[in-house]
C-alpha positions as CSV (number, residue, x, y, z in Angstrom):
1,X,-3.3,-24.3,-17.2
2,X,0.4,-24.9,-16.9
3,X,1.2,-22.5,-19.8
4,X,4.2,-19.7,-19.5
5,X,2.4,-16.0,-19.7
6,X,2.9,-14.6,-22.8
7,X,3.4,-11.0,-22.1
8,X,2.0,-9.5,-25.3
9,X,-1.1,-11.4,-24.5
10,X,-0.9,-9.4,-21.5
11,X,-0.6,-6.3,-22.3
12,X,-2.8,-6.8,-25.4
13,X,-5.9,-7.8,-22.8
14,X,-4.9,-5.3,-20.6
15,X,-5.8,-2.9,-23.4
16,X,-9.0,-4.2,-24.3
17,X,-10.1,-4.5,-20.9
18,X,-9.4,-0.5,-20.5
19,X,-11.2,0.5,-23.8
20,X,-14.0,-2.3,-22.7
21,X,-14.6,0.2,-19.8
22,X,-14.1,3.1,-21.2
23,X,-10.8,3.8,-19.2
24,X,-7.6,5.9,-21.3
25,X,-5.4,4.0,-23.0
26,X,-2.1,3.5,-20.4
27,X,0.4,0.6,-20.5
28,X,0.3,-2.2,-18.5
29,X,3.7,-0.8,-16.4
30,X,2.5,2.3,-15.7
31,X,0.6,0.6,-13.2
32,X,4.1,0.5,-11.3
33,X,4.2,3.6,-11.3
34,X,0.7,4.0,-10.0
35,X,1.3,1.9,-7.5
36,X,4.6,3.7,-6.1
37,X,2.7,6.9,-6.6
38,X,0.1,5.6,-4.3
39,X,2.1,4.2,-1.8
40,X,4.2,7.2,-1.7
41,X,1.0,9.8,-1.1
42,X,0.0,7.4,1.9
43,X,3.4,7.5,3.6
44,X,4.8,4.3,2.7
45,X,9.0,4.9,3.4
46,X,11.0,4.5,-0.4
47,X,12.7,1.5,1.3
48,X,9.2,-0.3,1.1
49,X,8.6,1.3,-1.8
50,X,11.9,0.1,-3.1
51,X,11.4,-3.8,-2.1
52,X,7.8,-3.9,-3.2
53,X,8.9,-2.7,-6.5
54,X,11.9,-5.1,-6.6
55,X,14.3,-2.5,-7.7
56,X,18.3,-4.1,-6.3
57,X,19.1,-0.2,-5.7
58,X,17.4,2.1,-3.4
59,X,18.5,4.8,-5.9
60,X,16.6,3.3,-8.9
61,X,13.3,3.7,-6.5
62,X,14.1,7.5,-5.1
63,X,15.7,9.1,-8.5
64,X,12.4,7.6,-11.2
65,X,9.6,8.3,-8.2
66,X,10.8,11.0,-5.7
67,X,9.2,13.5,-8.1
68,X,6.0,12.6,-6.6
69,X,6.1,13.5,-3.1
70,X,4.8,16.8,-3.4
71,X,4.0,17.8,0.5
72,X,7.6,18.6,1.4
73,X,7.6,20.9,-1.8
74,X,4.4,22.6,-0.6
75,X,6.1,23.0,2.9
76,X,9.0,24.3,1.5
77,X,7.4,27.1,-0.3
78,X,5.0,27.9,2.4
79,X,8.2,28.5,4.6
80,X,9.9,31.1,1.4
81,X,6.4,32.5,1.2
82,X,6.2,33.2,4.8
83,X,10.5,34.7,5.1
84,X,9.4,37.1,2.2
85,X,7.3,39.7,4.5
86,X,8.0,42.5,3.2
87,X,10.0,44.7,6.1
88,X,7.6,48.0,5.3
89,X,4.2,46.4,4.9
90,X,2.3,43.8,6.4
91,X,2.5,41.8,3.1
92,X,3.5,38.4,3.0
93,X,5.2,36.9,0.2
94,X,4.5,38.2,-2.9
95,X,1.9,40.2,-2.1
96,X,1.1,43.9,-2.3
């Protein structure tokens, strides 16, 4: 229509349309984040991540949505759980 986006309007429709659906109440840019979150979970490399978000700084893209790769933090503790046998037992971790 030629018109500039008025982003209240946005976000105000945005709203509607969620409780019109019966969906929570989240703001309009914390579909960002769902988006990175997705992308992320499916393997997407925080490069990509990074110019699809159009952050100038790689860092800006790792330090707000590195928190959500949780894989390598399951790995991690799969590996402490497994270098915690217990020398007198057969117990792993923190078993007994």
């Amino acid at each position: 229509m030629g018109n500039i986006f008025n982003p209240r309007n946005l976000s105000s429709n945005f709203s509607k349309l969620l409780e019109m659906k019966g969906l929570r109440h989240i703001r309009f840019h914390d579909l960002r984040h769902s988006c990175a979150s997705l992308l992320l979970a499916n393997h997407v490399p925080m490069k990509q991540i990074q110019e699809w978000l159009g952050h100038s700084d790689i860092s800006t893209t790792a330090n707000i949505y590195s928190h959500l790769d949780y894989k390598p933090k399951l790995t991690s503790a799969n590996v402490m759980d497994n270098v915690l046998t217990l020398p007198d037992t057969e117990a792993v971790g923190w078993q007994t």
